[in-house]
C-alpha positions in Angstrom: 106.7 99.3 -9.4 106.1 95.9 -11.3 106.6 94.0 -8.1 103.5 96.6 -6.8 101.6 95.8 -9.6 102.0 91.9 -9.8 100.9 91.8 -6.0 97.8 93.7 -6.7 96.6 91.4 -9.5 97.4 88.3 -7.7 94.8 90.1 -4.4 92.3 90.2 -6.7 92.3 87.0 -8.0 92.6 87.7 -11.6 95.5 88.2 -14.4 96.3 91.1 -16.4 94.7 90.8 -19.8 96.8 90.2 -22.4 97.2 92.9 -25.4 95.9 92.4 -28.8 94.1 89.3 -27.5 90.5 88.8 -29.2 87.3 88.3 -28.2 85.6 84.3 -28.5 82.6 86.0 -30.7 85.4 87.5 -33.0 87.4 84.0 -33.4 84.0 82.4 -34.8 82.7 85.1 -36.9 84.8 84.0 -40.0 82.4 80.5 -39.6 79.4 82.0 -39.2 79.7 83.9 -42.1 80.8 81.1 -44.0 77.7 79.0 -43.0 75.4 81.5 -43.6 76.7 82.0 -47.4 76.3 78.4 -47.5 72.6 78.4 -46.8 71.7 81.3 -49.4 73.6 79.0 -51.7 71.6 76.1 -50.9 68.2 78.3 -50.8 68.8 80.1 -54.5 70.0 76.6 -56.1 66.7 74.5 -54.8 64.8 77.6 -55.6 66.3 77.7 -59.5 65.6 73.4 -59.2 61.8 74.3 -58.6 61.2 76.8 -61.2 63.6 75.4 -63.5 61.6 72.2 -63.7 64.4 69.8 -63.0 62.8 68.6 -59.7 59.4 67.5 -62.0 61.7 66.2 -64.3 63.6 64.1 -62.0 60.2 62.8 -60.4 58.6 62.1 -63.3 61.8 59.9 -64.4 61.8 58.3 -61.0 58.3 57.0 -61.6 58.7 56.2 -65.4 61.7 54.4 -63.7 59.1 52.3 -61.6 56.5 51.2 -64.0 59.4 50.2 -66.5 60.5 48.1 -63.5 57.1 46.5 -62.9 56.7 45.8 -66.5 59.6 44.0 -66.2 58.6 42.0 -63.2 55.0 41.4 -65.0 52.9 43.0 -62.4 50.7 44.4 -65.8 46.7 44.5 -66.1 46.5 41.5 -68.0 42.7 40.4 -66.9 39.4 42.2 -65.6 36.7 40.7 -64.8 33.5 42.1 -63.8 30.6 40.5 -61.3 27.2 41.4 -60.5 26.4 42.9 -64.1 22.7 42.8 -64.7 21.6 46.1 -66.4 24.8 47.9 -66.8 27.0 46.9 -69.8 30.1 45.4 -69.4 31.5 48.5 -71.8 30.3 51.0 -69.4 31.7 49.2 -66.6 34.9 48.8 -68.2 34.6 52.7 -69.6 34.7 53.7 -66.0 37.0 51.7 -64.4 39.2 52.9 -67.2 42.0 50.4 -66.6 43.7 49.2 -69.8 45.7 46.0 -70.9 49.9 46.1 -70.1 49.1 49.4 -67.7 51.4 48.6 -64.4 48.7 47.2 -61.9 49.9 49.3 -58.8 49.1 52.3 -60.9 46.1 51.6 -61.4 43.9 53.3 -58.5 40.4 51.4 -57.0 38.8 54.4 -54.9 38.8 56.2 -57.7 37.0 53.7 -60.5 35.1 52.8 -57.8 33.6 56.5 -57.0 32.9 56.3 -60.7 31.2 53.4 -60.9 28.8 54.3 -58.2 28.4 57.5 -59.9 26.2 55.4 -62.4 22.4 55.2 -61.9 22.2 51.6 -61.9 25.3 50.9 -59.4 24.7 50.7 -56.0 27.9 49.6 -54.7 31.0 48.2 -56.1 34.5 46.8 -54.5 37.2 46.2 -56.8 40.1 44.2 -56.0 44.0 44.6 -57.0 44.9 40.6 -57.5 48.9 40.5 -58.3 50.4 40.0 -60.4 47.9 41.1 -63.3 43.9 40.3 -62.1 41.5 42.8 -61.7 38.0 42.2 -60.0 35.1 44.5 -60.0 31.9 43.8 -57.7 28.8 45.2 -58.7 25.6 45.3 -56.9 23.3 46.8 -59.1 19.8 48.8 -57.8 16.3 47.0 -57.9 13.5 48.7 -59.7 10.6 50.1 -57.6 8.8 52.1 -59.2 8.3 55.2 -61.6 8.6 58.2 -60.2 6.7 60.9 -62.3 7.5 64.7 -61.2 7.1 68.0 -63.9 6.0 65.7 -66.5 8.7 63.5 -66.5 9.3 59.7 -65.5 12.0 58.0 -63.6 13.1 55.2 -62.6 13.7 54.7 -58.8 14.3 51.9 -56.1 13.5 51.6 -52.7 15.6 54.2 -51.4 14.0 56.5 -53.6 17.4 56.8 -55.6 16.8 57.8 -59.1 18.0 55.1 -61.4 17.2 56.0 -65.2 15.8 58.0 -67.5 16.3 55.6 -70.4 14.3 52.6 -71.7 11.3 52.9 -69.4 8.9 51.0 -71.7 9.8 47.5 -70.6 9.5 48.7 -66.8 5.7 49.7 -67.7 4.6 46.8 -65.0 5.5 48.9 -62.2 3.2 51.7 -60.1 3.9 55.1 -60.7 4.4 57.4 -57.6 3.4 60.7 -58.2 4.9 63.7 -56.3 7.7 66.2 -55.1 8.4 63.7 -52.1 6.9 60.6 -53.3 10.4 58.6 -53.9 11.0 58.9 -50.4 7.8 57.8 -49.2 7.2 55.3 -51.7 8.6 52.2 -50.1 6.3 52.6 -47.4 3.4 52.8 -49.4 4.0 49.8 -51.6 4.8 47.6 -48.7 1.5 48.4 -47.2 0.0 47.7 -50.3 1.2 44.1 -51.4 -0.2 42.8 -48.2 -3.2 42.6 -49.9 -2.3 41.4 -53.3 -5.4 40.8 -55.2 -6.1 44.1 -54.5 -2.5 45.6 -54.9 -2.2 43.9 -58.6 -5.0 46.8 -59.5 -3.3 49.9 -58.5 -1.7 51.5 -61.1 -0.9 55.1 -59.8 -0.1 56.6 -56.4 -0.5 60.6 -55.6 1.2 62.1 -52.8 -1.5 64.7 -51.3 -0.1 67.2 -49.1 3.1 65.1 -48.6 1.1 63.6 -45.6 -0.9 60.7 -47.2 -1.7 59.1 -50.6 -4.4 59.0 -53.5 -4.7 55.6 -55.7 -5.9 55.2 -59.3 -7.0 52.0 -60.1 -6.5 50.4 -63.0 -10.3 49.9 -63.4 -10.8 54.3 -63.1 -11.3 54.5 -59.5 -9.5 56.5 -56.9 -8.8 55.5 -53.7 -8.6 58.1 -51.2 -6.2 56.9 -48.5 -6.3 58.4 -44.5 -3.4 59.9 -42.9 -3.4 57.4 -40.1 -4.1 53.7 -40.1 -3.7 53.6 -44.1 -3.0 49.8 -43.1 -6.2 49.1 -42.3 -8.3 51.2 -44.2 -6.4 49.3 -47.7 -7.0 45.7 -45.3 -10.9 47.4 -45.5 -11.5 48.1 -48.5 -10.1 44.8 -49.8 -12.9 43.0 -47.8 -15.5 45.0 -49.0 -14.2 44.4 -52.9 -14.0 40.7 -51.7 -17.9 40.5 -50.2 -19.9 43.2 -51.5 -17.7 43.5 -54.8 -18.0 47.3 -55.3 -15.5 47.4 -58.1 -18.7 45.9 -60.1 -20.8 48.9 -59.8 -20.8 52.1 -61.6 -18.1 54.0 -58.3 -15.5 56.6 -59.7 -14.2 57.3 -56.1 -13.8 55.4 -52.5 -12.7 57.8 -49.5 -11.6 55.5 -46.6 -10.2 59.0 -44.6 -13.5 58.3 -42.7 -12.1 55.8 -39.8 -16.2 54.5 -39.0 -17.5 54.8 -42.9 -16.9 54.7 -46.4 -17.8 57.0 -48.9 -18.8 56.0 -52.2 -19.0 58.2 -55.2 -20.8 57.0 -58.3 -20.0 57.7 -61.7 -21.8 60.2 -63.4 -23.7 58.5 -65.5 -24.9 56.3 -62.3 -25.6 59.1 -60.6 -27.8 60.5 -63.5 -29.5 57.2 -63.3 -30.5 57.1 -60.2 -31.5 60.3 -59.9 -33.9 59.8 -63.2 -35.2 56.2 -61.2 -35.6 58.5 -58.0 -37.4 60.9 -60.2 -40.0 58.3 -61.8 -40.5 56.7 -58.4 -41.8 60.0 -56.7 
């Protein structure tokens, strides 16, 4: 019978199984199990480093680690020093780059001073440079006055951008022409350009209005507006500066000038002229 039953396994290829033999998946269970325990382990101890603080601890001694090493190796702020100053103190500048003597110079971060530095009204742009081992430089290009820009009852100080500037200390920038106006400071550039072609003239406008936030209105220093066109201001102001410097207007009793007329200009007398004349018309008739 075992004869029989050796022939028939050998026909089909295959051998008889062998009893109490286990399965692959059952050999390596013991590993996997293992493994797996070994993860959790490694999961709940990070997770108690975290919460426990140690991993900030050991950080924040890593880096206290550094700058004692760069001390060591002198790489400290020892200098700053500061170009393009004009209107901003060097205390302010210094304020807000807020680097201080003996700090390690690779801690100390330029994008950031820099962002405040340009955050100030009279910055325009600044570039700061990390010189090792100790040498700070700051850059400063500062705004140029334009003019005064008076909104709501209040003055400011822009430039040509139409950036505001200051609030503070406007007496001493008196000289300049006030722009008045919700979108004047944008505009105003423009306008002032167009005007100091013609210098003689320009030297007598005090005040610009913004009508409409298409075109402009100038006082005079003298009393007398100037009502500016739409289109071709250029050459109505080139106009009117020919007629102040042949007929010289400016010398008679006008409170107003409207050049919006492209083929005329319109005169309007003061009142006492016009009362005047209108007495001399009277007489005459």
């Amino acid at each position: 019978m075992r004869a029989l039953m050796r022939r028939l396994i050998a026909r089909k290829g295959g051998r008889r199984p062998r009893k109490g033999r286990p399965e692959r998946w059952r050999r390596h269970l013991p590993l996997a199990v293992a493994l797996l325990g070994f993860s959790a382990g490694v999961a709940v101890g990070a997770w108690q480093l975290w919460h426990g603080g140690y991993v900030h601890r050991a950080t924040d001694g890593i880096a206290q680690w550094g700058q004692r090493q760069m001390v060591a190796a002198g790489l400290t702020v020892r200098h700053v020093f500061v170009t393009g100053r004009g209107e901003t103190s060097k205390a302010a500048v210094l304020k807000a780059v807020a680097v201080r003597t003996g700090q390690p110079i690779l801690s100390f971060d330029p994008a950031a001073a820099r962002d405040r530095l340009v955050a100030m009204g009279w910055i325009k742009s600044a570039r700061i440079e990390r010189r090792l081992p100790d040498t700070i430089i700051v850059h400063l290009r500062e705004r140029a006055p334009l003019a005064l820009w008076q909104y709501q009852g209040r003055h400011l100080l822009i430039d040509r951008e139409g950036a505001p500037i200051t609030r503070r200390n406007l007496g001493r920038f008196g000289h300049l022409p006030v722009v008045i106006g919700r979108d004047a400071p944008a505009h105003a550039a423009g306008l002032l350009d167009m005007l100091a072609a013609r210098p003689v003239l320009f030297a007598q406008v005090k005040a610009a209005v913004r009508v409409g936030s298409r075109r402009w209105n100038l006082r005079l220093k003298n009393g007398i507006e100037v009502n500016l066109p739409e289109h071709d201001a250029a050459a109505a102001w080139s106009r009117l500066a020919e007629l102040v410097a042949e007929k010289r207007i400016f010398e008679r009793d006008v409170a107003a000038i409207d050049l919006r007329l492209p083929d005329r200009l319109v005169v309007r007398m003061t009142p006492r002229a016009a009362a005047k004349k209108k007495r001399k018309n009277g007489k005459d008739t």
